[in-house]
C-alpha positions, 0 to 999 in steps of 0.5 A, a space after each residue: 385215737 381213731 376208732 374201728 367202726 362195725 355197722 350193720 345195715 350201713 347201706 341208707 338210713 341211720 347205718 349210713 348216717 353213722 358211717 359218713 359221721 364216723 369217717 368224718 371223725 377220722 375214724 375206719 368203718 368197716 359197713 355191711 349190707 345184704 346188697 354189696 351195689 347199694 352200699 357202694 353208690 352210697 360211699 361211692 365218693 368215700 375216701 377208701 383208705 378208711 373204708 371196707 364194704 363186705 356183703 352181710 345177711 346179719 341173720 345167717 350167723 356163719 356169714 357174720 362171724 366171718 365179716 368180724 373176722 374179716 374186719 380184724 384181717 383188715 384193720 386189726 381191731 374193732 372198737 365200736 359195733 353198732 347193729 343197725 341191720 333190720 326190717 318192719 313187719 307190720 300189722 295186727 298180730 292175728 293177721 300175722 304168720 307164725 313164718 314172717 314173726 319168724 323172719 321178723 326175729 331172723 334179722 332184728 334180733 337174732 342178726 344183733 345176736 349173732 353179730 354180738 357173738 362174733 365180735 364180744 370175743 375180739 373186744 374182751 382180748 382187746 379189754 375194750 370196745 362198744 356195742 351199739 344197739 339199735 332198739 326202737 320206740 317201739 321196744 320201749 311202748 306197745 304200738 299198734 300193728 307193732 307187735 312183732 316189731 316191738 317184741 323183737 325190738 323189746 328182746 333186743 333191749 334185754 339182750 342189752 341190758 344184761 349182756 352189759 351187766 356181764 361183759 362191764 368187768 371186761 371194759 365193754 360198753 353196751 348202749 340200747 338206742 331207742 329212736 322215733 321217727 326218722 327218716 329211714 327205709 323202714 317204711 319204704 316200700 321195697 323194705 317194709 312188709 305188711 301182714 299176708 292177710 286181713 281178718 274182717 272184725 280188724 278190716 271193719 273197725 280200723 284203717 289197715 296197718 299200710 293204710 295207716 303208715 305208709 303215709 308217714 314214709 319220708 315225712 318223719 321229723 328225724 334226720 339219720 345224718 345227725 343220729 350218726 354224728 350223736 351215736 359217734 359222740 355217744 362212742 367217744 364217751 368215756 361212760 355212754 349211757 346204756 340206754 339212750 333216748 334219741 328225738 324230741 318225738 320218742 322223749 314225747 312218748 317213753 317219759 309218760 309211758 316210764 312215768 305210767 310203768 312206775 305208777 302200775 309199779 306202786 298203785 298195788 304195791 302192798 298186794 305185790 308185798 302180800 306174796 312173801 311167805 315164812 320158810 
């Protein structure tokens, strides 16, 4: 049976990875994206009997209750929701202001929030449906001049994980996906944002955060096309994973640091026992 597909961020990357894999399946894919034009030369030769583009700023939750809205008039039902839609705000924390951490929030965690509000309505009548987040590297490990991005990144990981834990009785599924370095807008220049000023003992002792990354910008190992087509295999399992790993570069770095996270676990296990206490 074909799916409903809701994707965020559909326009480049991972989002529209997803979106060719998924109608490539046979299934119908409803892509949102804050610019309508780019999402339109992306899928300008999509067949569009299956296809349904609407404008979405994930981070203005009356816009994202009304595309869910909008999505069930056209196709009746909505099977999988993947929350692809986000930026980086990257640099040290002290360089960053209190406003862009804010916006940083706005989109990467409260738009998959606001999105999951709309849609976990519509898959509990259904009794069915997926969420597929999509997490990071970076919300798994702590990364330099990543700490707004990971933390928003790291809350969307726990959304995940516990809205799973209360929605499982209504068969919904919630996956957390955690990639590495794909080849995605994510540090292109006209998406990614850098901190609004230098504080001299970090400028002194260090590259800047755009010097440091801007580099890898289209040289990453990790091809979004096929992202796609495992997220639309991940959709069609009968019990997908609640977090998945996804490119030979994150296994590299999340096994050794889960491995270091267990070994913190029981290096003073017997001082963590000592605060129990007699009622």
């Amino acid at each position: 049976m074909s799916k409903v597909w809701f994707i965020t961020g559909a326009g480049s990357g991972i989002g529209a990875g997803t979106v060719r894999a998924a109608l490539a399946a046979g299934d119908r894919v409803v892509a949102t994206g804050r610019n309508l034009q780019k999402l339109r030369t992306a899928f300008a030769e999509a067949a569009t009997g299956n296809l349904e583009i609407l404008q979405l700023d994930v981070s203005d939750e009356a816009q994202a209750s009304a595309a869910i809205d909008q999505a069930l008039q056209k196709f009746g039902r909505i099977d999988v929701v993947l929350n692809n839609a986000g930026y980086g705000l990257i640099g040290n924390f002290e360089e960053l202001a209190t406003q862009e951490i804010e916006r940083q929030f706005a989109t990467n965690f409260w738009g998959v929030s606001h999105v999951m509000r709309a849609a976990l309505p519509v898959m509990r009548k259904q009794r069915c449906g997926h969420i597929i987040n999509m997490s990071s590297v970076a919300g798994v490990v702590g990364m330099k001049h990543c700490s707004a991005y990971g933390a928003s990144k790291f809350a969307v990981e726990g959304l995940s994980l516990a809205v799973a834990e209360e929605v499982e009785r209504f068969g919904i599924k919630v996956t957390a996906v955690e990639p590495g370095f794909f080849r995605t807008d994510l540090l292109d220049a006209a998406n990614v944002q850098w901190p609004s000023h230098r504080v001299d003992d970090y400028a002194a002792a260090e590259l800047g955060a755009q010097e440091m990354w801007s580099p890898y910008d289209g040289k990453q190992p990790g091809d979004p096309d096929k992202l796609g087509q495992v997220l639309v295999k991940l959709a069609g399992m009968e019990a997908p994973p609640r977090l998945f790993v996804a490119g030979a570069d994150a296994i590299e770095v999340i096994a050794p640091a889960v491995q270091a996270r267990l070994n913190a676990v029981h290096a003073l296990e017997d001082l963590s026992k000592s605060t129990a206490g007699s009622f």
